[in-house]
SERO-4910 file (N, C-alpha, C, O; in steps of 0.05 Angstrom, whole numbers):
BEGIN
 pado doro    nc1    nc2    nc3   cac1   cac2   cac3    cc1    cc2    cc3    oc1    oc2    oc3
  Unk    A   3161   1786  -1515   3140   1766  -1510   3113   1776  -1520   3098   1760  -1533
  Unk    A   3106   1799  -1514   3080   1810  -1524   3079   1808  -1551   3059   1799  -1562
  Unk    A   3105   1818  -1567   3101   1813  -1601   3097   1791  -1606   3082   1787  -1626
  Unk    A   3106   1772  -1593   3095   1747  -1596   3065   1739  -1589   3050   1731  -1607
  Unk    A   3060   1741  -1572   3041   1738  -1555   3005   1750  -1574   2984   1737  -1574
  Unk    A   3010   1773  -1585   2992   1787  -1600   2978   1773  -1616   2955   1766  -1612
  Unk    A   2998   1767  -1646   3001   1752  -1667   2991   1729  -1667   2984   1717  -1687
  Unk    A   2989   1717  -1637   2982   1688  -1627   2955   1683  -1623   2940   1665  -1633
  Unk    A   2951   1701  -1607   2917   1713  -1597   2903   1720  -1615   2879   1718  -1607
  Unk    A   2906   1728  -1640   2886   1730  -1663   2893   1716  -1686   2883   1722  -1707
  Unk    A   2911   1695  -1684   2913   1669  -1705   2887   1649  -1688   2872   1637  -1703
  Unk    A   2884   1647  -1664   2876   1629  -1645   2846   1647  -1643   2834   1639  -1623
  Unk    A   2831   1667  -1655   2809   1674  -1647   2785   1665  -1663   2782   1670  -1686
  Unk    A   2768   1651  -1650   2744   1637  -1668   2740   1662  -1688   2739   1657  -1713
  Unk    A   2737   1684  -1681   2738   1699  -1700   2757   1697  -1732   2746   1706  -1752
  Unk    A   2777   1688  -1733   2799   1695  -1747   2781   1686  -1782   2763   1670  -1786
  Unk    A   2788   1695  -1792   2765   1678  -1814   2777   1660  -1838   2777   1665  -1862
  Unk    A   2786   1643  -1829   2793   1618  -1832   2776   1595  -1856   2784   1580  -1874
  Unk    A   2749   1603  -1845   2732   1587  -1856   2717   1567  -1841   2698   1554  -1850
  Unk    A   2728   1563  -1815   2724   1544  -1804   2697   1533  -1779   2695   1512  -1765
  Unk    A   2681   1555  -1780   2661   1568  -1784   2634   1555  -1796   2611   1559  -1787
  Unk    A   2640   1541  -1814   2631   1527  -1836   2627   1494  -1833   2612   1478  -1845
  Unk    A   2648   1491  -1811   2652   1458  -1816   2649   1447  -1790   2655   1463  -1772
  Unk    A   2641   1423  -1782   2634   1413  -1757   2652   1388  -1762   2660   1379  -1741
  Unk    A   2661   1374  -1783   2681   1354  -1775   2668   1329  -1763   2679   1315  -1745
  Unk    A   2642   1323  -1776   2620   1308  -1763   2617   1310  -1737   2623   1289  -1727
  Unk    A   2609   1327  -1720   2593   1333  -1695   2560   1330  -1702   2541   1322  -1688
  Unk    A   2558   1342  -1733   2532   1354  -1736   2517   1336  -1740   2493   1339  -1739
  Unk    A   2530   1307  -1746   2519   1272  -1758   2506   1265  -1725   2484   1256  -1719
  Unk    A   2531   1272  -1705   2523   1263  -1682   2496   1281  -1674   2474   1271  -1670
  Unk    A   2502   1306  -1672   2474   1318  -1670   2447   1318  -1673   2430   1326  -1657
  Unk    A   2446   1304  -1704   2419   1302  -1711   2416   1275  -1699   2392   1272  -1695
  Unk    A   2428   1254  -1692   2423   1229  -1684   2417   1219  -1656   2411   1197  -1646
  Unk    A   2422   1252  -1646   2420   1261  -1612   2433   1244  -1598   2422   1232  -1580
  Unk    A   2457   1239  -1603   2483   1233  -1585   2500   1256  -1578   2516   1256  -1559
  Unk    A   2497   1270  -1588   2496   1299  -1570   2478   1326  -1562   2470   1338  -1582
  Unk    A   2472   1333  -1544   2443   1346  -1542   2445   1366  -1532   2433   1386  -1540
  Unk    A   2461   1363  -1508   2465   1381  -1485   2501   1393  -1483   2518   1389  -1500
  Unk    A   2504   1404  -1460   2532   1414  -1453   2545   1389  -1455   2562   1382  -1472
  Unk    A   2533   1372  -1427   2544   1343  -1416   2551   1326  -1436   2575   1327  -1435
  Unk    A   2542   1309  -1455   2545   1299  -1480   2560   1310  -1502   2563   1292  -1517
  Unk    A   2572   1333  -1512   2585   1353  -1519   2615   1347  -1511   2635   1344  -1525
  Unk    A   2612   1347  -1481   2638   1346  -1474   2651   1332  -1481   2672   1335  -1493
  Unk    A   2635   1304  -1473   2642   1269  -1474   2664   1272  -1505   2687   1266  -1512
  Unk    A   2639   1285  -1516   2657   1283  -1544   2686   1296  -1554   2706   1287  -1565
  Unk    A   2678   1320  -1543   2704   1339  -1545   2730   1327  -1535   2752   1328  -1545
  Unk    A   2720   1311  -1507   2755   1301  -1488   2760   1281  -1511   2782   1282  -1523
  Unk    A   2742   1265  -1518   2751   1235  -1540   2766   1256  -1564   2791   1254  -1566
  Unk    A   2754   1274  -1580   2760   1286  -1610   2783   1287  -1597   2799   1269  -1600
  Unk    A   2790   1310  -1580   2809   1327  -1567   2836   1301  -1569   2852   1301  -1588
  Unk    A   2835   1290  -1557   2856   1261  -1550   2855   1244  -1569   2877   1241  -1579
  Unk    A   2833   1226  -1583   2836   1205  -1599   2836   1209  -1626   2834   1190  -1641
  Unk    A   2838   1239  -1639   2833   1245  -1667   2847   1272  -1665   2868   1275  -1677
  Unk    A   2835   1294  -1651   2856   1315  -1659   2870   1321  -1661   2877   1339  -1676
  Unk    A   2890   1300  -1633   2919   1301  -1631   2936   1289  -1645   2960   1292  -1642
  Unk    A   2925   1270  -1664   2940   1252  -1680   2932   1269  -1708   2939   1257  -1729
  Unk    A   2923   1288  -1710   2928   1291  -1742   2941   1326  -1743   2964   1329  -1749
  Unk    A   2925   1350  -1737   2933   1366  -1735   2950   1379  -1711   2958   1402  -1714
  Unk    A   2957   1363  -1685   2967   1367  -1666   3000   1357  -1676   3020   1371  -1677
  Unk    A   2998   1335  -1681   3019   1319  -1689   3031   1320  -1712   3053   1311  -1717
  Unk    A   3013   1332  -1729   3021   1349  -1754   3036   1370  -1751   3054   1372  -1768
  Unk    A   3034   1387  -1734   3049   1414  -1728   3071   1410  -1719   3090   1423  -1728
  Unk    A   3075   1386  -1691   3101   1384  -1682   3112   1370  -1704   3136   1375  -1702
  Unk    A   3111   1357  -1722   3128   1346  -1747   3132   1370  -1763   3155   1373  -1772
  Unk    A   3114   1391  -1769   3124   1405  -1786   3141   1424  -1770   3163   1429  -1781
  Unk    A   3136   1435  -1747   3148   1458  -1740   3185   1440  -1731   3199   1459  -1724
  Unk    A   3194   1426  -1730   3218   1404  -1732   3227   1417  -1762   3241   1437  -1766
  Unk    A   3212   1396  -1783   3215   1397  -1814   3228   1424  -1820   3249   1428  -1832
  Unk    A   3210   1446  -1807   3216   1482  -1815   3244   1486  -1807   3260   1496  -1822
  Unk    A   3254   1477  -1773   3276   1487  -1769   3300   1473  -1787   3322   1484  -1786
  Unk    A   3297   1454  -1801   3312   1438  -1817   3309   1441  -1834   3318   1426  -1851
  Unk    A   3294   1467  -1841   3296   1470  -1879   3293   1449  -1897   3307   1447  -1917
  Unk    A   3270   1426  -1887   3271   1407  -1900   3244   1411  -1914   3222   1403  -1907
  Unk    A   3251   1427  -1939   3223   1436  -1946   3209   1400  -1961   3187   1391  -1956
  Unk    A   3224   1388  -1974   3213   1363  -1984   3204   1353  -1964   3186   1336  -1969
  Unk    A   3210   1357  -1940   3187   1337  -1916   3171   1350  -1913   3153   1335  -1908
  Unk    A   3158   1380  -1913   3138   1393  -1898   3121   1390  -1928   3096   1391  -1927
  Unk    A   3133   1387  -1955   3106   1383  -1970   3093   1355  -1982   3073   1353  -1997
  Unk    A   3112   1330  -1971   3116   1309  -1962   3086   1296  -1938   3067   1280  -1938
  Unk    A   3098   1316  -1919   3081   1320  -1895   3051   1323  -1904   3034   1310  -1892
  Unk    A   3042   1344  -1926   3032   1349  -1923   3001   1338  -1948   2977   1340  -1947
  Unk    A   3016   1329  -1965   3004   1296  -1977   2992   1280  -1953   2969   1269  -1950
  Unk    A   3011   1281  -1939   3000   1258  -1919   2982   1265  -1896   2969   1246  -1887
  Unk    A   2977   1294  -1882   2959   1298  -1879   2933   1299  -1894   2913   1292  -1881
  Unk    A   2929   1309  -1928   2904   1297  -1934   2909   1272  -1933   2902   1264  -1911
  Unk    A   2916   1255  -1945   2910   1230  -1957   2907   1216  -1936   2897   1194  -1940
  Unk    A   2914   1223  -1903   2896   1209  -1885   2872   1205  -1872   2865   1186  -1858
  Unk    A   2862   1224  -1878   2834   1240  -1872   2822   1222  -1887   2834   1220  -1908
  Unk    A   2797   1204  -1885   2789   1184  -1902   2757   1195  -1905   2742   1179  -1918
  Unk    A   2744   1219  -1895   2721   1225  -1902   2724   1242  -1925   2748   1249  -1928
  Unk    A   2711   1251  -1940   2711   1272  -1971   2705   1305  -1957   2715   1327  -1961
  Unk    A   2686   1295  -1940   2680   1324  -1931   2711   1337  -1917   2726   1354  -1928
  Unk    A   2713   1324  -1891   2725   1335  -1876   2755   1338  -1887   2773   1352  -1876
  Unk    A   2759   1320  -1914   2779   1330  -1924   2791   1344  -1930   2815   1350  -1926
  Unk    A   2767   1356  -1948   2767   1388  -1960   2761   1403  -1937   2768   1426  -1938
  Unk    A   2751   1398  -1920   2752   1427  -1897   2778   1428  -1881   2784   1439  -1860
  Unk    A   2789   1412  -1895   2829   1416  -1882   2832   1432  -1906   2843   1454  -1905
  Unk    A   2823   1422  -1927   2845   1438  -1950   2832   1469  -1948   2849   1486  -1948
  Unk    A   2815   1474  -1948   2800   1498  -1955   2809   1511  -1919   2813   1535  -1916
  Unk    A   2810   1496  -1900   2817   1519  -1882   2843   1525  -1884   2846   1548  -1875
  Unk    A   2862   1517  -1891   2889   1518  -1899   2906   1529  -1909   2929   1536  -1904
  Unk    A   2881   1530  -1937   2887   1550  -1967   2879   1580  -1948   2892   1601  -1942
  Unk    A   2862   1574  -1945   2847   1610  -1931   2867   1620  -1906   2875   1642  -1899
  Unk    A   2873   1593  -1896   2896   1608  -1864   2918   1616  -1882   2924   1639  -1879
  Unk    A   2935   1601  -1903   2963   1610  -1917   2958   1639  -1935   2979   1648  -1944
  Unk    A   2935   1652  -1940   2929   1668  -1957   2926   1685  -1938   2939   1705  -1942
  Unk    A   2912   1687  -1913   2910   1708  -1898   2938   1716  -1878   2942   1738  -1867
  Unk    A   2960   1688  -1875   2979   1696  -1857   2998   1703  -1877   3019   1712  -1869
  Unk    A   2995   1703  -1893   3018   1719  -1915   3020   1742  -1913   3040   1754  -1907
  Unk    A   2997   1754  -1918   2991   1778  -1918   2998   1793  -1888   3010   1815  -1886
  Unk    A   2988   1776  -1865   2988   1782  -1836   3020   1776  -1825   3033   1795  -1816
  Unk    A   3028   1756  -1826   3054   1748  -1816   3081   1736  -1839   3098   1718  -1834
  Unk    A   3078   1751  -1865   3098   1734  -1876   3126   1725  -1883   3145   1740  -1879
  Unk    A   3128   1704  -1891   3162   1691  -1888   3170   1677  -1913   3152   1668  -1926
  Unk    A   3188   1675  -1921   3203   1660  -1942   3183   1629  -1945   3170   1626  -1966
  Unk    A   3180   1611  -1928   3177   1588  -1929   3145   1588  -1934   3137   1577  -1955
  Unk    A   3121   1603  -1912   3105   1611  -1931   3096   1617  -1949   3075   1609  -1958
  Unk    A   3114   1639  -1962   3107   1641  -1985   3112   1620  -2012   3097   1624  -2031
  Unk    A   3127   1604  -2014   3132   1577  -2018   3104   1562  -2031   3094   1557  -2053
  Unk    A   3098   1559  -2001   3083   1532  -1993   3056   1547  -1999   3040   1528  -2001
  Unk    A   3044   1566  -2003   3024   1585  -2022   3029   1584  -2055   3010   1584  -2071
  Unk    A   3055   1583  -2063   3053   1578  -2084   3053   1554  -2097   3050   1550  -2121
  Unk    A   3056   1534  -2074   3054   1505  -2092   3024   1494  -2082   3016   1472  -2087
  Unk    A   3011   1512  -2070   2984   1498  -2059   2972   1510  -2084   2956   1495  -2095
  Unk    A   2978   1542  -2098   2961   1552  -2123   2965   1531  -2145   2948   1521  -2160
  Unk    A   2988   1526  -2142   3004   1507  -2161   2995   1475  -2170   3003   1459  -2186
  Unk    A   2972   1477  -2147   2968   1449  -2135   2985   1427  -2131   2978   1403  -2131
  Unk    A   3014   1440  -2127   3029   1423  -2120   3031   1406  -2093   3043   1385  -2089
  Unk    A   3014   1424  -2071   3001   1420  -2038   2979   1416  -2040   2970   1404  -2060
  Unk    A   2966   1424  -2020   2937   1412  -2020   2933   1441  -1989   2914   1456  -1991
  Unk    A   2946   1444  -1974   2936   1456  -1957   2932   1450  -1935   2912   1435  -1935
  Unk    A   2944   1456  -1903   2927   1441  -1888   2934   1464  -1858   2950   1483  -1860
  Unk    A   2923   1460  -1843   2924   1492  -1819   2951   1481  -1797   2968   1496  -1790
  Unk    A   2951   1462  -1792   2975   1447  -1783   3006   1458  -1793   3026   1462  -1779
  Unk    A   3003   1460  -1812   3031   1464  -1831   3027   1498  -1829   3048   1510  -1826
  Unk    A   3009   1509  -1831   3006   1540  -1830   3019   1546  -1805   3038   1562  -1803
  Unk    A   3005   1527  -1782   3021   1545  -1754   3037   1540  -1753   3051   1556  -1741
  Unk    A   3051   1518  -1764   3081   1511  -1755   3096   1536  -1764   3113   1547  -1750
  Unk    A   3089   1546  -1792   3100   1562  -1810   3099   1595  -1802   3110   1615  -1810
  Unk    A   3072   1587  -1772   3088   1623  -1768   3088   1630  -1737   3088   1651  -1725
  Unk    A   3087   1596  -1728   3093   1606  -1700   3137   1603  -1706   3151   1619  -1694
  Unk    A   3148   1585  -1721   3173   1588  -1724   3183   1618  -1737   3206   1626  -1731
  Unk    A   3170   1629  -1752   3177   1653  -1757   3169   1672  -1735   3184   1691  -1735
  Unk    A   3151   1673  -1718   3142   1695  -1694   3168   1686  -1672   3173   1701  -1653
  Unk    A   3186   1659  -1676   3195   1652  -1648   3183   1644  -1625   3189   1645  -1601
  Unk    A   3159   1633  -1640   3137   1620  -1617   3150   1583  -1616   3156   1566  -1633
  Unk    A   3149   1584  -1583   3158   1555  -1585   3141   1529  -1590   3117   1529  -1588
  Unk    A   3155   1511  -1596   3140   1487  -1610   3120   1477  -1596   3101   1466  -1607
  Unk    A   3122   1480  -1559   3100   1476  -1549   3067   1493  -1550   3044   1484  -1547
  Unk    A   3076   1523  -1556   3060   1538  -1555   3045   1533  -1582   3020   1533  -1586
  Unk    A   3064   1529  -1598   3046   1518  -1632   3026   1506  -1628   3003   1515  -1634
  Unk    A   3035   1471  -1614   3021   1457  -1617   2995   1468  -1603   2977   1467  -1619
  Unk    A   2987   1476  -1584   2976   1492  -1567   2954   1505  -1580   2929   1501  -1581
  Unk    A   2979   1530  -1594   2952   1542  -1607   2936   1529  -1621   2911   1530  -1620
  Unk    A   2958   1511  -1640   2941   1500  -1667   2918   1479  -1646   2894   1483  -1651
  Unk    A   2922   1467  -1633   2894   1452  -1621   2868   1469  -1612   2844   1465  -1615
  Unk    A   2885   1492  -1597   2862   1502  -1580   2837   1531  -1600   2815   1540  -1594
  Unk    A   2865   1538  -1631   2841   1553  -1648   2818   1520  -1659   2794   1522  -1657
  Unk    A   2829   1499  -1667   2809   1473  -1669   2783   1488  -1655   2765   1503  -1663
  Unk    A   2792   1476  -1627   2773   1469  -1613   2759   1490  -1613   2736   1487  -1620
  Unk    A   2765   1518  -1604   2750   1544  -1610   2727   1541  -1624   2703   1542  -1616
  Unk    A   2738   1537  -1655   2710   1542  -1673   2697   1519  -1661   2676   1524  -1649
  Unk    A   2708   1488  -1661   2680   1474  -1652   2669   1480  -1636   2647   1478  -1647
  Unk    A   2665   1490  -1611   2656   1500  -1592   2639   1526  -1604   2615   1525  -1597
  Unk    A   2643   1538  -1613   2623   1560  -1631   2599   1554  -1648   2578   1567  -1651
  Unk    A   2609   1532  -1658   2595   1512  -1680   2572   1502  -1666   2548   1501  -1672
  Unk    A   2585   1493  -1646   2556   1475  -1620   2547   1489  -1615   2523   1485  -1620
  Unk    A   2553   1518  -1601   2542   1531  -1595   2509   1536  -1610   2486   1534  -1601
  Unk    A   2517   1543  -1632   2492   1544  -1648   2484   1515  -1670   2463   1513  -1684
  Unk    A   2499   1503  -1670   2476   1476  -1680   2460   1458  -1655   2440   1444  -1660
  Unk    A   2473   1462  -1625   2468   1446  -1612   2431   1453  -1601   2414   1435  -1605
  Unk    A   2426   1469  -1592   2445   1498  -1589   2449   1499  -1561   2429   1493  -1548
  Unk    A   2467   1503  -1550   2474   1514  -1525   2481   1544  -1522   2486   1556  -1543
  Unk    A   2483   1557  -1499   2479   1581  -1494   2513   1590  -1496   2533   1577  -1500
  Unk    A   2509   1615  -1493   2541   1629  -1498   2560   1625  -1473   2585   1626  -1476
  Unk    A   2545   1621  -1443   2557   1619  -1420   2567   1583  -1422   2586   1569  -1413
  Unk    A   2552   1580  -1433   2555   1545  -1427   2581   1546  -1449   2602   1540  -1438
  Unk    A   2585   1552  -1479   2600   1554  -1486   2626   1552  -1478   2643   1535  -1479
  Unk    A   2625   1582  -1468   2655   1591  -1458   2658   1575  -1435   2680   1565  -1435
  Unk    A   2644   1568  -1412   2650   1544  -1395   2670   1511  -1407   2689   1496  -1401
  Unk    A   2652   1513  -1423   2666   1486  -1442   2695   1494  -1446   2710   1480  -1433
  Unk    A   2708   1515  -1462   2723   1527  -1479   2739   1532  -1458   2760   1529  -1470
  Unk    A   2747   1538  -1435   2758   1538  -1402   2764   1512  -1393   2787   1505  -1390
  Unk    A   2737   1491  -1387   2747   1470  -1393   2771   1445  -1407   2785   1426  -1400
  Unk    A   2760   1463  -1434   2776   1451  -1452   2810   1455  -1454   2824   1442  -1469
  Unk    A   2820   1480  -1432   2847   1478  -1430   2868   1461  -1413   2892   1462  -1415
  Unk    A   2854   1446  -1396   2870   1422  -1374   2869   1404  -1396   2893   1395  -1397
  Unk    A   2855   1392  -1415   2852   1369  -1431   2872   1373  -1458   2879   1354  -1472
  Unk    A   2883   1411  -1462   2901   1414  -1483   2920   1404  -1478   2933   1387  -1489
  Unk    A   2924   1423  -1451   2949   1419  -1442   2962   1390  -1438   2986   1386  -1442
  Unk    A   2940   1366  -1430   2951   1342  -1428   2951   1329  -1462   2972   1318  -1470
  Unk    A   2935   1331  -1477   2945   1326  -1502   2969   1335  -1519   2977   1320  -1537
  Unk    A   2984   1361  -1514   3008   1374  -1521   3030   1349  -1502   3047   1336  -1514
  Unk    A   3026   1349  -1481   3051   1326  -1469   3048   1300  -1483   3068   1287  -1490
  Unk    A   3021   1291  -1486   3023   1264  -1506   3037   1264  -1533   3056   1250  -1538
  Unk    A   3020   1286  -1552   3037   1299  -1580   3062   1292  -1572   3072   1272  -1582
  Unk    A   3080   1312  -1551   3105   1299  -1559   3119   1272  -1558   3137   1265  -1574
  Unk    A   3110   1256  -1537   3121   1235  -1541   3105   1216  -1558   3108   1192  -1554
  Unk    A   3087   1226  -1579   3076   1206  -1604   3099   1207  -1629   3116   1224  -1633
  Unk    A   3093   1183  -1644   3113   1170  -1669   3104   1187  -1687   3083   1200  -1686
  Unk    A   3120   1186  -1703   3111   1197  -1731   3092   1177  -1747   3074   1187  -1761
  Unk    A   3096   1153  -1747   3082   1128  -1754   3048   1131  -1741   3028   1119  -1749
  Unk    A   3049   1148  -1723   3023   1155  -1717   3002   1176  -1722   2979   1180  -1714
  Unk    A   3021   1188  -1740   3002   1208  -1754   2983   1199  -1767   2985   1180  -1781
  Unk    A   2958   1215  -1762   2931   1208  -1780   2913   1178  -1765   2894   1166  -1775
  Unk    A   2922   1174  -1749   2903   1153  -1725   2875   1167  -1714   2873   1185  -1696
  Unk    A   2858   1158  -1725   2833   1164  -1715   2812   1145  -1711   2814   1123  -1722
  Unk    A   2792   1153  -1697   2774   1127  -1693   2748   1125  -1716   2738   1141  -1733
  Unk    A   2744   1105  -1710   2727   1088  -1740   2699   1110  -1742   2690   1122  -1761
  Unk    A   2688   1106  -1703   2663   1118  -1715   2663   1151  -1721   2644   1161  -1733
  Unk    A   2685   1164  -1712   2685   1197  -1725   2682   1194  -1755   2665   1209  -1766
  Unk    A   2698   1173  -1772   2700   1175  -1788   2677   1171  -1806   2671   1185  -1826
  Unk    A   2667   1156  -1798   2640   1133  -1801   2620   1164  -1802   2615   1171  -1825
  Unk    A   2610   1182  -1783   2599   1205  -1771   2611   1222  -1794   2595   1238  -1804
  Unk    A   2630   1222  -1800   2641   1253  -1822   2633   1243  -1852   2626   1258  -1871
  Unk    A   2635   1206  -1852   2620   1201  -1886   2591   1204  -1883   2578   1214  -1901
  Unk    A   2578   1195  -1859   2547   1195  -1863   2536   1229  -1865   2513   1235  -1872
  Unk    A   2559   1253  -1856   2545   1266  -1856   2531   1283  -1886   2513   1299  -1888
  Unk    A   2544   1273  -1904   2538   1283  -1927   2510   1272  -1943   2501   1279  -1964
  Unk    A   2501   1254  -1927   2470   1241  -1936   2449   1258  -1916   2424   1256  -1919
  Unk    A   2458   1272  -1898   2438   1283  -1877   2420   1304  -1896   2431   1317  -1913
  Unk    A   2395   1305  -1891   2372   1318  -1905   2379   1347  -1904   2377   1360  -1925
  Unk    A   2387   1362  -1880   2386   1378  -1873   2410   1382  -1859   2416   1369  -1838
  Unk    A   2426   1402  -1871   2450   1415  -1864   2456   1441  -1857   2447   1459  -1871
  Unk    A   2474   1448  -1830   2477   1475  -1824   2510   1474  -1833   2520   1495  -1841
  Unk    A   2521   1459  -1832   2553   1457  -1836   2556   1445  -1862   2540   1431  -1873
  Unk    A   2582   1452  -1870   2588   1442  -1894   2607   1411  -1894   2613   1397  -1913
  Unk    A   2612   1409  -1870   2623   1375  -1859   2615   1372  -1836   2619   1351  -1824
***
């Protein structure tokens, strides 16, 4: 359990360097527009992302892929994974799937690697993929023997990590208030992982209008600390 357990804990550490660091995923649109300001408002947002957008693309992405993996169905997981970009309908936040993706498959190769990985790295150089962090964890919590619940898990709860780091300093909120949030934020995983499973595949990539609306305007903002 601990070999497991290790490997898990520093795929999942805001630390991990991912890239993701970089990207706010339009929070930062909301920010400057002061619909978010404080802890309290922050939250509001996080339970909605958390449930009405994160679970439907990279949450629900993973439990399809980490399925796909045990089935050796490599034509679905790069299948899959077309369809994670091409649902993402902002430019920014697009590329900050592909680019955190490319950087998670390049660093878990090296850190955790497997046949199917290594694959799915060479058709992303190939540009035959595109990249996406969803399809990464599936790809090495099934090789660690991490179960499908714990995947989805991680893969939501490294998400939410960096955002919560991200606020921290665009918002800015303090480091206690942070990690309060980030504590928080595990009763709201945990009930999103029970939704994940009983969501359709037909439901992949469901998100709401105004995130999206928030992730295109953010690229006209005067002044940028994030790169989405």
């Amino acid at each position: 359990m601990i070999e497991r357990l290790f490997p898990l804990i520093q795929l999942c550490d805001s630390n991990f360097p991912s890239g993701s660091f970089s990207h706010s995923f339009g929070m930062e649109t909301y920010i400057q527009e002061e619909k978010i300001h404080d802890a309290h408002s922050f939250k509001e947002f996080l339970k909605v992302y958390i449930l009405k957008s994160l679970s439907y693309t990279d949450g629900l992405g993973c439990r399809i892929a980490y399925a796909l993996i045990l089935d050796q169905d490599e034509e679905g997981i790069w299948d899959l994974d077309e369809k994670l970009f091409a649902s993402c309908s902002a430019k920014e936040s697009r590329e900050a799937s592909r680019r955190i993706g490319q950087q998670m498959a390049k660093l878990c190769m090296t850190l955790y690697p497997s046949d199917m990985l290594s694959i799915y790295l060479i058709k992303i150089k190939e540009k035959k993929c595109y990249g996406h962090p969803a399809i990464v964890f599936a790809l090495v919590c099934t090789e660690l023997g991490i179960s499908v619940d714990m995947a989805i898990t991680a893969c939501l709860y490294a998400a939410v990590s960096s955002l919560i780091q991200n606020a921290v300093r665009g918002i800015p909120l303090g480091q206690t208030a942070g990690q309060s949030l980030l504590l928080w934020t595990h009763g709201i995983i945990q009930t999103a992982v029970v939704v994940i499973k009983e969501m359709t595949e037909d439901e992949l990539g469901r998100t709401l209008p105004g995130l999206e609306i928030s992730q295109m305007r953010h690229e006209q903002l005067h002044v940028r600390l994030f790169m989405s």
